[in-house]
C-alpha positions in Angstrom: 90.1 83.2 126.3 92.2 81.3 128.4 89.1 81.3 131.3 87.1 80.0 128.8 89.4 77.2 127.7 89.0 76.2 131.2 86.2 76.2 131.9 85.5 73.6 128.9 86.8 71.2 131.8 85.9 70.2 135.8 89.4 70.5 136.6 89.6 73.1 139.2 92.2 76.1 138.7 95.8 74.9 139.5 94.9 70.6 139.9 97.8 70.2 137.6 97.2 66.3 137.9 93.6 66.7 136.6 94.7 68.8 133.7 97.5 66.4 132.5 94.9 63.7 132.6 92.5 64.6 130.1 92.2 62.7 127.1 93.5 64.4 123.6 90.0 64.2 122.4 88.6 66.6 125.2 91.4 69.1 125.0 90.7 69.3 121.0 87.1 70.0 121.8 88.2 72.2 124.2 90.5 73.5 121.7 88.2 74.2 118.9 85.1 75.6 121.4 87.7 78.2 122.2 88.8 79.1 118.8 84.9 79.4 117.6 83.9 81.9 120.7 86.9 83.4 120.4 86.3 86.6 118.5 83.1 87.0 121.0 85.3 86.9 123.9 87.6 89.6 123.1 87.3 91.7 119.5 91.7 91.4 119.3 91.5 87.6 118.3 90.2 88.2 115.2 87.9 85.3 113.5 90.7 83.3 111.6 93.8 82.8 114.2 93.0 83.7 117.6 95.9 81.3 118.8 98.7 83.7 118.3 101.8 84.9 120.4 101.0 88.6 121.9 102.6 91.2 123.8 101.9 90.4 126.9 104.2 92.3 128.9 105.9 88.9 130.2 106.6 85.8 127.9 106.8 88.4 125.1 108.3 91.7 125.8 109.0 94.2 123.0 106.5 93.8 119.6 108.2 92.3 116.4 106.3 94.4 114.3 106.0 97.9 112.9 104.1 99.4 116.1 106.9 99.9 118.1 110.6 100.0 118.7 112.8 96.8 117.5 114.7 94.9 120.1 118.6 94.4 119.2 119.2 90.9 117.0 122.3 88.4 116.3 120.7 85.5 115.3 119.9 84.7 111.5 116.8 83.7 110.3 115.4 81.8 106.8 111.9 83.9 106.3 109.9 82.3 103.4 106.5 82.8 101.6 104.7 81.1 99.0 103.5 83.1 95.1 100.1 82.8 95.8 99.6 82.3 99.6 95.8 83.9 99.3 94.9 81.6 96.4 93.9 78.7 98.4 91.4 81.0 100.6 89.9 83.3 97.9 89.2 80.2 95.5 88.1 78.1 98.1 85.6 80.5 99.3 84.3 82.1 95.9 84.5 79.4 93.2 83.0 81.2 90.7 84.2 84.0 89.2 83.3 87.4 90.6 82.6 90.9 89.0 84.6 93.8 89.8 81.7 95.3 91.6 82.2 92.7 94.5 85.9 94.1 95.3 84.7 97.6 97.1 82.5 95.5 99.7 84.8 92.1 100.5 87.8 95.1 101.1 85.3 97.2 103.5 84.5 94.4 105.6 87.6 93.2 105.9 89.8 96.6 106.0 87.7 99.4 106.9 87.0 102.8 105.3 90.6 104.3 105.2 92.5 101.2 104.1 90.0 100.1 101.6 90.5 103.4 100.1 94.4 103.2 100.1 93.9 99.6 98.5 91.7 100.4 95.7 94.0 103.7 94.9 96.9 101.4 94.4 98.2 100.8 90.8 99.3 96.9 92.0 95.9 96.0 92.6 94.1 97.4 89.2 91.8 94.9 87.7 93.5 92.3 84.9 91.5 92.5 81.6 91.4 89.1 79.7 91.5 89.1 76.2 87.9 88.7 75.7 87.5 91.6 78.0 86.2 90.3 81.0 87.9 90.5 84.7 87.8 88.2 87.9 87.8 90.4 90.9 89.5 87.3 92.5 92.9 87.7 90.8 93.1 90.9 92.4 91.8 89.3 96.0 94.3 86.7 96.2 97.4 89.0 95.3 95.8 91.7 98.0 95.5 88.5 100.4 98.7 87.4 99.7 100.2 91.1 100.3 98.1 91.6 103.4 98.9 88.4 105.5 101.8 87.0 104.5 104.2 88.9 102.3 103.9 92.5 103.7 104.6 91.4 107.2 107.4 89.1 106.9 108.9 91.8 104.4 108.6 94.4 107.3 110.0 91.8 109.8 113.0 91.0 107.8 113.8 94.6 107.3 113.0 95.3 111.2 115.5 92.5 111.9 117.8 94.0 109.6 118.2 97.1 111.0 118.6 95.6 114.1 121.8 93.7 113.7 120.5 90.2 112.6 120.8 88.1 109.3 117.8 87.7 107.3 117.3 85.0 104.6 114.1 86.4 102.7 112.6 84.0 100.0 110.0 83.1 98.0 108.3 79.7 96.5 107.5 79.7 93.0 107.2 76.2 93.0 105.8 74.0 95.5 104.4 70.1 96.4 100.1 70.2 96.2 99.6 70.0 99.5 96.3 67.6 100.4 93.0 69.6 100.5 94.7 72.1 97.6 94.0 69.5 94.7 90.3 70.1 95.3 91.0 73.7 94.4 91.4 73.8 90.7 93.2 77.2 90.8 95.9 75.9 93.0 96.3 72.9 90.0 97.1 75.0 87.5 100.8 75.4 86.6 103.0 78.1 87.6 100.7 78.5 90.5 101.6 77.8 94.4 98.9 78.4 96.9 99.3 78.1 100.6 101.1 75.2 102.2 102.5 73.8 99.1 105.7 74.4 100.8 105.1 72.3 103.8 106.6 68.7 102.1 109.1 70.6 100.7 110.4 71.5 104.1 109.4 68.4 105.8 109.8 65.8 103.7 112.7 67.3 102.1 115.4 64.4 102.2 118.2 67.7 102.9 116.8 67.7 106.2 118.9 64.3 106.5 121.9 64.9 104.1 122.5 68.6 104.8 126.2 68.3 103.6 125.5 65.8 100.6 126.7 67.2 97.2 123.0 67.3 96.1 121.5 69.7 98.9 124.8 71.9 98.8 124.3 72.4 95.3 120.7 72.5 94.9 119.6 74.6 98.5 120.4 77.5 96.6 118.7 77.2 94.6 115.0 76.7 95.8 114.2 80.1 96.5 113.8 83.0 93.9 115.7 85.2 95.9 118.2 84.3 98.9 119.4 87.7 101.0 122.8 87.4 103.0 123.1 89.5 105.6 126.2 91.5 103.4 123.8 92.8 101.0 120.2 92.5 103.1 120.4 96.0 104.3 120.7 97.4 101.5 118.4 95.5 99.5 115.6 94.7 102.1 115.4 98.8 102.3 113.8 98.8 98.9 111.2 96.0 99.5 108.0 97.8 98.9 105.2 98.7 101.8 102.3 97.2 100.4 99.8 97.7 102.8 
């Protein structure tokens, strides 16, 4: 990938003054030429975020996941998610409702035999009957999405870290800021509902970030999350977090 990248310019390898003279438009073509191709180039970038960190045996030495051993930790970190991270994806791609038969081949391409199976076995991911008896497959899509890709893995992170001797601050949004692009989404409107990136004013913009020690944050930081995890009770509790997927 990185070959490619660089080959999007006629900069030769190492002319360090051609390189920090191209123009941000170039370097976003560049960027987004790389990010298309990518999954051609090598199968492990996957189609949606092949600009990831990776074990690369040098910058990044030990995994921070589940497929190997945990490095030793001291530092404390704030891990957050939103309800309904998958909403924003699953509506935006099917805006129409979909029958149940649709769930069996949208989990096969994306999970394989094995896992699909696992999935569809699982009492959390049963269909939701409305009162006229119908059922959107979606519903079950987004909270399988939202297990998948963002909650199940900064679960087992937290936990990892945990175990590990650092502090982890687990929470959750159940209320968020539409983000722009989500208002064209009417599922992401609806109240009680907060789809991916309706945290991100909340955390930028949040006026907190320049008053930290104002009564208001002190009292209202607490607050914002459904559930905050100090490291005095984390071990205990994080233990019980359920492995979705």
């Amino acid at each position: 990938m990185q070959n490619f990248f660089n080959s999007q310019f006629s900069c030769a390898t190492g002319d360090t003054a051609c390189l920090n003279g191209l123009d941000l438009s170039s370097i976003i073509t560049a960027q987004m030429a790389t990010y298309t191709t990518a999954v051609t180039l090598d199968p492990a970038a996957g189609r949606n975020e092949p600009f990831r960190p990776v074990l690369d045996g040098t910058f990044i030495t030990t995994p921070l996941d589940l497929s190997g051993p945990f490095p030793a930790q001291n530092k404390r970190l704030l891990i957050t998610t939103v309800a309904q991270e998958s909403g924003l994806a699953i509506y935006g791609a099917f805006p129409q409702p979909l029958p149940e038969s649709a769930l069996q081949p949208i989990l096969l391409a994306t999970f394989g035999t094995s896992r699909t199976d696992e999935v569809l076995a699982n009492p959390l991911y049963t269909p939701v009957i409305a009162p006229d008896g119908s059922s959107d497959v979606r519903t079950q899509l987004q909270l399988i999405g939202t297990d998948y890709l963002w909650r199940c893995s900064s679960w087992s992170f937290a936990r990892n870290w945990v175990q590990k001797g650092g502090t982890a601050f687990v929470g959750e949004y159940v209320v968020g800021s539409t983000y722009p692009g989500n208002e064209v989404i009417p599922y992401c409107t609806q109240p009680g509902i907060t789809c991916h990136q309706d945290d991100i004013e909340i955390v930028v913009c949040f006026p907190c970030s320049f008053h930290p020690t104002s009564p208001f944050c002190l009292s209202f930081i607490p607050h914002i999350l459904t559930f905050l995890l100090s490291h005095s009770s984390a071990q205990s509790q994080i233990q019980q977090l359920p492995n979705l997927l």
